[in-house]
C-alpha positions as CSV (number, residue, x, y, z in Angstrom):
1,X,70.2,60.2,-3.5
2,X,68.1,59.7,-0.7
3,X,65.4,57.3,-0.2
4,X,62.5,57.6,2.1
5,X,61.2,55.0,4.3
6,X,57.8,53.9,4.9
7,X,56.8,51.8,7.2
8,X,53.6,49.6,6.6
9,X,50.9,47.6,8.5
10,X,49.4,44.3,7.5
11,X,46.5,45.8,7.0
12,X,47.9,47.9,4.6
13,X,49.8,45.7,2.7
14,X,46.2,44.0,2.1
15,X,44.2,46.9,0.9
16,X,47.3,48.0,-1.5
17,X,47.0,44.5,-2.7
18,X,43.4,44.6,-2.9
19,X,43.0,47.6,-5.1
20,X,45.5,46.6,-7.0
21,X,43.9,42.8,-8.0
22,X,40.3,44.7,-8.4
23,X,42.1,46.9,-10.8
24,X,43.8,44.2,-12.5
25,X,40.5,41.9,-12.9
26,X,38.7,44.8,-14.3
27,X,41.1,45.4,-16.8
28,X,40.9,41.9,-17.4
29,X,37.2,41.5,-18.0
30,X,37.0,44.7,-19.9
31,X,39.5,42.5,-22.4
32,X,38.3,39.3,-22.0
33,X,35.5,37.6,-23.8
34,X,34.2,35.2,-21.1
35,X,30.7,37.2,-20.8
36,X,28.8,39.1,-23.0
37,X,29.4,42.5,-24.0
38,X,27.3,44.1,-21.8
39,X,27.9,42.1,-18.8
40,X,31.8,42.2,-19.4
41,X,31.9,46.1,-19.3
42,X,29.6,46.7,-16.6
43,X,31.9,44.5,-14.3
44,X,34.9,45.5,-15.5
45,X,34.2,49.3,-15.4
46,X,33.1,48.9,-11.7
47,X,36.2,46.8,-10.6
48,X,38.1,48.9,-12.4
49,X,37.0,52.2,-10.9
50,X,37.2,50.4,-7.1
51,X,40.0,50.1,-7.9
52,X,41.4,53.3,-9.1
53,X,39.1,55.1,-6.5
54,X,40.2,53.7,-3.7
55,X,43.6,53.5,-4.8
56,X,43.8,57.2,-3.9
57,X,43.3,57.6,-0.1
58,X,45.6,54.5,0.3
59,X,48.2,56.6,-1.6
60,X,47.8,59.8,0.0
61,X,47.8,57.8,3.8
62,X,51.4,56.3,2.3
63,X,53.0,59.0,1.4
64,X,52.3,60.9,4.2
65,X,53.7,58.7,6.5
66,X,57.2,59.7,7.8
67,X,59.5,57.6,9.4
């Protein structure tokens, strides 16, 4: 089997990191019950979809990189 490398920048690193902790806070508000309903799914839809959203480009500039 072979296996690709990748290399990655700092910078990189960071925003992977990034959209994965807004995706993982969103999830988390949008099951916690910190704040009120309303408040709780308005915040944790929008983290949520930053983080999905821009999860995408980041993925796309990834895999397209060839070592």
């Amino acid at each position: 089997m072979n296996m690709k490398k990748r290399g990655l920048t700092i910078p990189e690193i960071a925003l992977i990191g990034g959209t994965r902790a807004a995706l993982g806070a969103g999830i988390g508000l949008l099951l916690s019950a910190r704040l009120n309903k309303d408040q709780r799914r308005a915040i944790g839809w929008t983290l949520f979809l930053v983080g999905a959203i821009s999860t995408i480009p980041l993925a796309i500039n990834v895999l397209a990189k060839s070592d």
